[in-house]
ZADO-1210 file (C-alpha; in nm, 4 decimals, padded with zeros to 6 digits):
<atoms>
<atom x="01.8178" y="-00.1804" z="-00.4684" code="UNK" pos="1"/>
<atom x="02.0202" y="00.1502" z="-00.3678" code="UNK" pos="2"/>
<atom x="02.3585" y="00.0274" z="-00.3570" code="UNK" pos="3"/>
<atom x="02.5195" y="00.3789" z="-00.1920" code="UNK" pos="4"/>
<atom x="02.2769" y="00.2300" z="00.1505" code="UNK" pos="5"/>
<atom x="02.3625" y="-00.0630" z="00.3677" code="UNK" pos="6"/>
<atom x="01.9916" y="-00.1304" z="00.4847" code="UNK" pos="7"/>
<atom x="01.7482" y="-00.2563" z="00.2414" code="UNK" pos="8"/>
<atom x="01.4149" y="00.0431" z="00.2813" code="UNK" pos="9"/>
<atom x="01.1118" y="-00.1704" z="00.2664" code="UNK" pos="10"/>
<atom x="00.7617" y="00.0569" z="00.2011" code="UNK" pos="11"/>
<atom x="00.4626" y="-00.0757" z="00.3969" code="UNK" pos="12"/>
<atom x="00.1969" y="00.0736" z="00.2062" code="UNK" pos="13"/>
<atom x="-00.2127" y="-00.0104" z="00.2868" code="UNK" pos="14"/>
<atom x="-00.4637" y="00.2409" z="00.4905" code="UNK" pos="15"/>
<atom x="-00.3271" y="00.3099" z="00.8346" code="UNK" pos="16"/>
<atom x="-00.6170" y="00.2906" z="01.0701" code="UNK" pos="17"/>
<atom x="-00.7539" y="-00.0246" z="01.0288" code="UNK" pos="18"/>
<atom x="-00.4770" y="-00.1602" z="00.9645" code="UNK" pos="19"/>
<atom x="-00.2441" y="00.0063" z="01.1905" code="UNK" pos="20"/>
<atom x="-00.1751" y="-00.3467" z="01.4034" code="UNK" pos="21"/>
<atom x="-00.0537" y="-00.5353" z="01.0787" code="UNK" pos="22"/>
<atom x="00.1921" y="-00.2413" z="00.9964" code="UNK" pos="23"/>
<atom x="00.3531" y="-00.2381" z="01.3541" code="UNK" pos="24"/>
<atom x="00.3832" y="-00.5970" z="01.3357" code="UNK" pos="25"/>
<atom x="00.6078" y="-00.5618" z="00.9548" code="UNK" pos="26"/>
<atom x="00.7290" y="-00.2991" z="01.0784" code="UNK" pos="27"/>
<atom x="00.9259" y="-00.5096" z="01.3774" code="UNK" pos="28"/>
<atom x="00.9426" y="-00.8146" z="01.1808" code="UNK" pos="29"/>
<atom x="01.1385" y="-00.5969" z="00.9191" code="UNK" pos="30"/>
<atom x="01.3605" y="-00.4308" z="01.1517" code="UNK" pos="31"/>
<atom x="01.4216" y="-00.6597" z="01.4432" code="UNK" pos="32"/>
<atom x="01.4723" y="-01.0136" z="01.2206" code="UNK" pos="33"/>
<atom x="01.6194" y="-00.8919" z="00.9001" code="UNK" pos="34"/>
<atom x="01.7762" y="-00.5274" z="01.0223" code="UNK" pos="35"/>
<atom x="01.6119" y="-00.3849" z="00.7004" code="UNK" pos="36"/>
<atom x="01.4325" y="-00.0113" z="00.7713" code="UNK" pos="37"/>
<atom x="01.0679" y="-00.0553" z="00.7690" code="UNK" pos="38"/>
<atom x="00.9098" y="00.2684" z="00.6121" code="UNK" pos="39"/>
<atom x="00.5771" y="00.3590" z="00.7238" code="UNK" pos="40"/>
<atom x="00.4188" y="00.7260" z="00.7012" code="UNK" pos="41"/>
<atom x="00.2845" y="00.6908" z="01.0724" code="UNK" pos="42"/>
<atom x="00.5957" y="00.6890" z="01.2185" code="UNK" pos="43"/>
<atom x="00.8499" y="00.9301" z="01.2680" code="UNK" pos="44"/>
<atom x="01.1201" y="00.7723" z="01.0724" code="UNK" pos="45"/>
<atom x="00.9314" y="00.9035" z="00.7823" code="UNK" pos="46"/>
<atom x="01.1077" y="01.1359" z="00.5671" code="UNK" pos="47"/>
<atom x="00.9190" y="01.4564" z="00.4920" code="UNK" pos="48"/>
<atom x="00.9951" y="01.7472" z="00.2594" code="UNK" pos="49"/>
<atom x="00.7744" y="02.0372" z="00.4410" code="UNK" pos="50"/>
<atom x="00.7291" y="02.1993" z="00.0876" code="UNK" pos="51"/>
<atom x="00.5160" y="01.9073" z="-00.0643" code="UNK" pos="52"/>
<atom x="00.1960" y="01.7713" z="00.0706" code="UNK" pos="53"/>
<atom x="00.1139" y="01.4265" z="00.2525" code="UNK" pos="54"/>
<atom x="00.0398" y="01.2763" z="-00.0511" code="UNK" pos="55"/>
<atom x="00.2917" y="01.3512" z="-00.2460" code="UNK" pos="56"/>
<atom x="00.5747" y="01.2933" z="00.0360" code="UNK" pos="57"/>
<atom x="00.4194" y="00.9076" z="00.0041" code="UNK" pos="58"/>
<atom x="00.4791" y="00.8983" z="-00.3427" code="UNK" pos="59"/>
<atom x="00.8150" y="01.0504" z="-00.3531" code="UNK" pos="60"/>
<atom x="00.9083" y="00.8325" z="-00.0755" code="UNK" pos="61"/>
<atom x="00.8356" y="00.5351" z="-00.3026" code="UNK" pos="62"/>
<atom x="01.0384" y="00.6941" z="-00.5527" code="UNK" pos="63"/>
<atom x="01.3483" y="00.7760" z="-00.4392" code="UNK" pos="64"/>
<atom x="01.4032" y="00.5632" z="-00.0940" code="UNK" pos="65"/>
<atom x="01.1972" y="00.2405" z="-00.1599" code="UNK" pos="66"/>
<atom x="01.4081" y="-00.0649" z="-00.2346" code="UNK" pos="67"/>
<atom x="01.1039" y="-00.3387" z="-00.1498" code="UNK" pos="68"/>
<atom x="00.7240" y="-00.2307" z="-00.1320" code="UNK" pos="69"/>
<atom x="00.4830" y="-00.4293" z="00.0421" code="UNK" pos="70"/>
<atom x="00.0909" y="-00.3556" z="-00.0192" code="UNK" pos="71"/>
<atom x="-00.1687" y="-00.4938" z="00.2143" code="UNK" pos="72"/>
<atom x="-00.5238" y="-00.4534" z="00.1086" code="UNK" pos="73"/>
<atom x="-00.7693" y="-00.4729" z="00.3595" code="UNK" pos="74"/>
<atom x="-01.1131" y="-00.3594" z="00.3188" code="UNK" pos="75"/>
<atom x="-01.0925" y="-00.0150" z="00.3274" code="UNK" pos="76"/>
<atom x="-00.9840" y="00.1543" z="-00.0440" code="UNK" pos="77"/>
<atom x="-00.9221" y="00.4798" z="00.1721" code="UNK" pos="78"/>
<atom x="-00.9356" y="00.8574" z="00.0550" code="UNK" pos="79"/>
<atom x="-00.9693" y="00.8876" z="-00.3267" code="UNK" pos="80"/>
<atom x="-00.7151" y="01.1767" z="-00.4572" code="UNK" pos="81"/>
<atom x="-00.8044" y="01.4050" z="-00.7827" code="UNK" pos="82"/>
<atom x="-00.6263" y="01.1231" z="-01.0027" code="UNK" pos="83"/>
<atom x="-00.9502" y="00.9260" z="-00.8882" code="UNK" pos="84"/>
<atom x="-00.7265" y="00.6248" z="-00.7169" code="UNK" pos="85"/>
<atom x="-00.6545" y="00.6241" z="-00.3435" code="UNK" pos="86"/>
<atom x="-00.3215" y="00.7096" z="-00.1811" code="UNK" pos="87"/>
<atom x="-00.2417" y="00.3729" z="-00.1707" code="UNK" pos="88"/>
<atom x="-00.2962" y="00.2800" z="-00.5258" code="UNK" pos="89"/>
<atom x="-00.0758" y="00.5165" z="-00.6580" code="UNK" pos="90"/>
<atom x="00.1805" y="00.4527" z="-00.4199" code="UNK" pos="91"/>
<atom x="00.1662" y="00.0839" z="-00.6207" code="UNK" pos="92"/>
<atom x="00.1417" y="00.2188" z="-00.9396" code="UNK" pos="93"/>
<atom x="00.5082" y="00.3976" z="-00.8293" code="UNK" pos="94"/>
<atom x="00.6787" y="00.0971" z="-00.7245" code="UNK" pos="95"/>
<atom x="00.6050" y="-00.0835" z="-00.9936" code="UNK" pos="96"/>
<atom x="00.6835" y="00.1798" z="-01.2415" code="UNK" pos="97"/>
<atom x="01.0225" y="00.1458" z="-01.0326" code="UNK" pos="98"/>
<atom x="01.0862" y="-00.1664" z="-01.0979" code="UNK" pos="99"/>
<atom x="01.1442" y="-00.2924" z="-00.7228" code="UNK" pos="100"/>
<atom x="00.9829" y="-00.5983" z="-00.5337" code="UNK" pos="101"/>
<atom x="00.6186" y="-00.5712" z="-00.4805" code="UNK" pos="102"/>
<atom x="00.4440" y="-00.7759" z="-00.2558" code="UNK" pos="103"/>
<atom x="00.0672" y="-00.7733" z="-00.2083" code="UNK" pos="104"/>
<atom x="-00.1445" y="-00.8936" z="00.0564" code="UNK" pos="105"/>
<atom x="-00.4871" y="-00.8893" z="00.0110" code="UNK" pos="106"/>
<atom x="-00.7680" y="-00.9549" z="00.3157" code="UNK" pos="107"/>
<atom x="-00.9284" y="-01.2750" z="00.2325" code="UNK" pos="108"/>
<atom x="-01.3211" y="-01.1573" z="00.2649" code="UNK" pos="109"/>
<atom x="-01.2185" y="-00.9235" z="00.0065" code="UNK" pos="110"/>
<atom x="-01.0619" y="-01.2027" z="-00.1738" code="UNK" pos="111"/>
<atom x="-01.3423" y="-01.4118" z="-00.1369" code="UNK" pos="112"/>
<atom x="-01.5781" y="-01.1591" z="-00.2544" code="UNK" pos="113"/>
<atom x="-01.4040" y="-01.0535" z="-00.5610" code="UNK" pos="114"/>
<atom x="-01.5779" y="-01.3169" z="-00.7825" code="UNK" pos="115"/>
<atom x="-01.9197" y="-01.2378" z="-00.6863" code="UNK" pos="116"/>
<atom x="-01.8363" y="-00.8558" z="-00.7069" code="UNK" pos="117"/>
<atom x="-01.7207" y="-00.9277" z="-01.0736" code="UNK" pos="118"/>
<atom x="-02.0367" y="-01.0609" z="-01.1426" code="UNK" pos="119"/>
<atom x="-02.2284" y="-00.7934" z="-01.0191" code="UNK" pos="120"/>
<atom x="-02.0320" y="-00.4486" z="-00.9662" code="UNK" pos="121"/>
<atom x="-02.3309" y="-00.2922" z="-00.9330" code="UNK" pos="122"/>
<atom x="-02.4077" y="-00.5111" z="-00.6556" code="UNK" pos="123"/>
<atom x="-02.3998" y="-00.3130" z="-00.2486" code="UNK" pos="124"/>
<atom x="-02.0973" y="-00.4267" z="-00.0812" code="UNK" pos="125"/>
<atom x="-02.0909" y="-00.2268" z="00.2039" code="UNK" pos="126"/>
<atom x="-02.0993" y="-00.4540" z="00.4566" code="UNK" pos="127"/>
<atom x="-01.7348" y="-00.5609" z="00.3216" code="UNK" pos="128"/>
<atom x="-01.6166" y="-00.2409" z="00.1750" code="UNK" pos="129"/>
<atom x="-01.5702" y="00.1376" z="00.2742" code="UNK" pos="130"/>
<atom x="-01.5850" y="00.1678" z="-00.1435" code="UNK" pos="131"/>
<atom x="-01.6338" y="-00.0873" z="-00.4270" code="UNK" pos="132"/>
<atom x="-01.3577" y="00.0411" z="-00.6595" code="UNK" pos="133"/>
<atom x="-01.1324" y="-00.1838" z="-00.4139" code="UNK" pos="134"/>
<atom x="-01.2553" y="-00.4570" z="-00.5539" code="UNK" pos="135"/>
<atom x="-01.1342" y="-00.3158" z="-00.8990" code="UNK" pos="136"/>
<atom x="-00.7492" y="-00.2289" z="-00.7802" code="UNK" pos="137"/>
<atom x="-00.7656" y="-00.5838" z="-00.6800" code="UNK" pos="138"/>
<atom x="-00.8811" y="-00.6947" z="-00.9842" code="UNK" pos="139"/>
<atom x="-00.6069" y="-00.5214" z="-01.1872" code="UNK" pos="140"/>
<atom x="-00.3148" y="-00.6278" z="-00.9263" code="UNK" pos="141"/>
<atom x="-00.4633" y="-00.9771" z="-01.0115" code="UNK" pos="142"/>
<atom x="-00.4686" y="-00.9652" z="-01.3863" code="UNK" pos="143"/>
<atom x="-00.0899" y="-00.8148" z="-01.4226" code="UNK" pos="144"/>
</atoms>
């Protein structure tokens, strides 16, 4: 944690559309019951350096301001950057190449599902999924 701040930064990270009800709701149970600052990108609270794209404001949010991350996986895997991993992936991948708190939340259809997607990723899940390699970044958050 960033001892030079008073207020704990937690990082809500998961796709914002779908999910945009769960984040509000962190968001206040973050600020209003523990006075930490809730960071989400939606909001305008959100630090951004004009000279760097969305993407990589995320990321160097997680970097430099992040003191707790929480992840919440629903059942979208969202947009899928050059790297080949979605925003939110990487934005894990940073936090726990940090070293801070990670918490992960994961939907449980997709939960459910993940054992019968294992058995057949070739299998069409998209009735559950906007893409299948979801099922795979939950897969590897599992297996660490």
């Amino acid at each position: 944690m960033n001892t030079d701040r008073h207020i704990p930064v937690v990082f809500v990270s998961s796709t914002c559309y779908d999910l945009k009800q769960v984040r509000e709701d962190l968001k206040d149970f973050f600020e209003i019951n523990y006075g930490f600052q809730a960071m989400l990108s939606e909001f305008s609270s959100f630090p951004i350096d004009p000279c760097i794209g969305t993407f990589e404001n995320c990321l160097s949010n997680v970097d430099k301001l992040a003191d707790i991350f929480i992840l919440i996986v629903g059942t979208r895997y969202g947009y899928v950057t050059e790297r080949g991993k979605s925003i939110t992936n990487l934005e894990y991948l940073h936090a726990k190449a940090k070293g801070i708190p990670v918490f992960v939340f994961v939907d449980k259809q997709l939960h459910s599902q993940l054992k019968i997607w294992e058995a057949n990723k070739e299998g069409n899940f998209s009735t559950i999924v906007d893409n299948p390699q979801i099922f795979k970044f939950v897969s590897e958050i599992y297996n660490e």
